[in-house]
matplotlib code that plots the C-alpha trace (Angstrom):
import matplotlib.pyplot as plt

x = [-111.6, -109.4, -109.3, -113.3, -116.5, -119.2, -122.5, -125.0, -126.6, -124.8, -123.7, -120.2, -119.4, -116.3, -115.9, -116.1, -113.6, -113.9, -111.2, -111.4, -115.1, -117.7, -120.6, -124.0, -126.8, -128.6, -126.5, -126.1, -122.6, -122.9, -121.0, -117.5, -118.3, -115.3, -114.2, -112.1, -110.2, -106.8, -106.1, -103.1, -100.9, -100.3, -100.8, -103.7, -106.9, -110.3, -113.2, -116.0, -119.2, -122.5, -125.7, -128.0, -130.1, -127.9, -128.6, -125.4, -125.6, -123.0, -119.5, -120.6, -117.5, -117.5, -114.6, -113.8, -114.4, -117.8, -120.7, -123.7, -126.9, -129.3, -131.5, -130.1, -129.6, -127.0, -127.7, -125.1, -122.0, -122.6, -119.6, -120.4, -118.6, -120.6, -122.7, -126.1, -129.2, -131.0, -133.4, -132.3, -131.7, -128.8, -127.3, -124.6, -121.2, -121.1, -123.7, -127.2, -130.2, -133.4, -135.9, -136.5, -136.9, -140.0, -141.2, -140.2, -142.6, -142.9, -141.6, -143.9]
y = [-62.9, -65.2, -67.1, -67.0, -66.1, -64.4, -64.5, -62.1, -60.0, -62.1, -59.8, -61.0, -58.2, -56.7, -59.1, -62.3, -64.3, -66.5, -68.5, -70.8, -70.5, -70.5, -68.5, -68.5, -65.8, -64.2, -65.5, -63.5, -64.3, -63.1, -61.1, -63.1, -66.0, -68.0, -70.7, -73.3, -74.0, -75.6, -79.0, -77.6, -80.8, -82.2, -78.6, -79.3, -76.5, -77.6, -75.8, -74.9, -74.3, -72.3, -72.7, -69.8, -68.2, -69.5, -67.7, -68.0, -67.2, -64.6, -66.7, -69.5, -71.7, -73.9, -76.5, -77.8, -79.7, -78.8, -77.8, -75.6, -76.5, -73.7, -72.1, -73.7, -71.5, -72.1, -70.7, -68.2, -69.9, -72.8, -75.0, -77.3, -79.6, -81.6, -80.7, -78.8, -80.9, -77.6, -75.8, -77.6, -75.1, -76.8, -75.0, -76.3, -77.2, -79.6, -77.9, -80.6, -80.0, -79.0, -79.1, -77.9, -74.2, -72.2, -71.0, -67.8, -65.0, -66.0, -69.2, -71.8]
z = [-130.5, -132.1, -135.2, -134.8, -136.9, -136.4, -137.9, -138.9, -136.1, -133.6, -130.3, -128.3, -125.4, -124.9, -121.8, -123.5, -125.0, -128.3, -129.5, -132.6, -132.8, -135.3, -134.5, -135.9, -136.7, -134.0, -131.3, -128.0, -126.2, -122.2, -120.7, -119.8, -121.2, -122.7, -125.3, -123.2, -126.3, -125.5, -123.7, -121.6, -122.4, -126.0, -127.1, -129.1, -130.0, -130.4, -132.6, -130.4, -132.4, -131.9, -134.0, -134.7, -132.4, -129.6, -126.1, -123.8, -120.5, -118.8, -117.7, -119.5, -120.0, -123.7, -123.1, -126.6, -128.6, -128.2, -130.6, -129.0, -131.7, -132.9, -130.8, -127.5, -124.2, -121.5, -118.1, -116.6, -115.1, -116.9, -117.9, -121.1, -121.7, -124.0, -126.9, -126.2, -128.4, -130.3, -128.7, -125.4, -122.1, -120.3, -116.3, -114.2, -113.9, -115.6, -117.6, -117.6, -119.5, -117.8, -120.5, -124.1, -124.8, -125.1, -128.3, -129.6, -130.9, -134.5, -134.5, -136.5]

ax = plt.figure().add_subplot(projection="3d")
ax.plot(x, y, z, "-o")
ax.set_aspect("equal")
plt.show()
C-alpha cells in the first residue's frame, strides 16, 4: 500500500495492491485486486475511493479516478472504470451492473 487509508475492520491481502486510496470500514479487498492509479502519459495519479462495507471481488482492477460507494460488491476480475452506485453489484470488463445487492443480516 501506498499513500492509502484504511478503515476500521477493513481486510486488504498481502496480494493486493492499493495506491492513493481511501478505504472505508468493513471493506474486504480480494485477493490481487489493484488500484489502476496512474494515467501512463501526463504523469498524473488519481484517488480511487471505497465506501464502507465495500465487497471487492479477487483481481478486481479500480482504474482511477474512480469512487466505489458503500456497501457495493464487484465480481472477481472485474475492471471498473466508472463509479459503482452503493449497494450496486457490478462484473465485467468493463465492470456493468447486474442488480442491486441483497440485504445483509441486520440491516434495517
Amino acid at each position: 500500500m501506498k499513500s492509502t487509508t484504511v478503515g476500521e475492520g477493513s481486510k486488504v491481502p498481502h496480494l493486493s495492491y492499493m495506491g492513493d486510496a481511501e478505504i472505508g470500514d468493513g471493506v474486504n479487498v480480494g485477493a490481487g485486486s489493484i488500484t489502476c492509479n496512474y494515467d501512463g502519459e501526463a504523469g498524473i495519479k488519481s484517488k480511487t475511493r471505497i465506501g464502507n462495507g465495500v465487497l471487492l471481488g479477487s483481481d478486481t482492477m479500480l482504474v482511477a479516478p474512480v469512487v466505489v460507494h458503500e456497501d457495493a460488491i464487484t465480481g472477481a476480475g472485474s475492471v471498473v472504470t466508472r463509479d459503482v452506485e452503493p449497494a450496486t453489484v457490478v462484473v465485467g470488463a468493463p465492470a456493468r451492473p447486474i442488480r442491486k445487492r441483497k440485504a445483509r443480516a441486520g440491516d434495517h
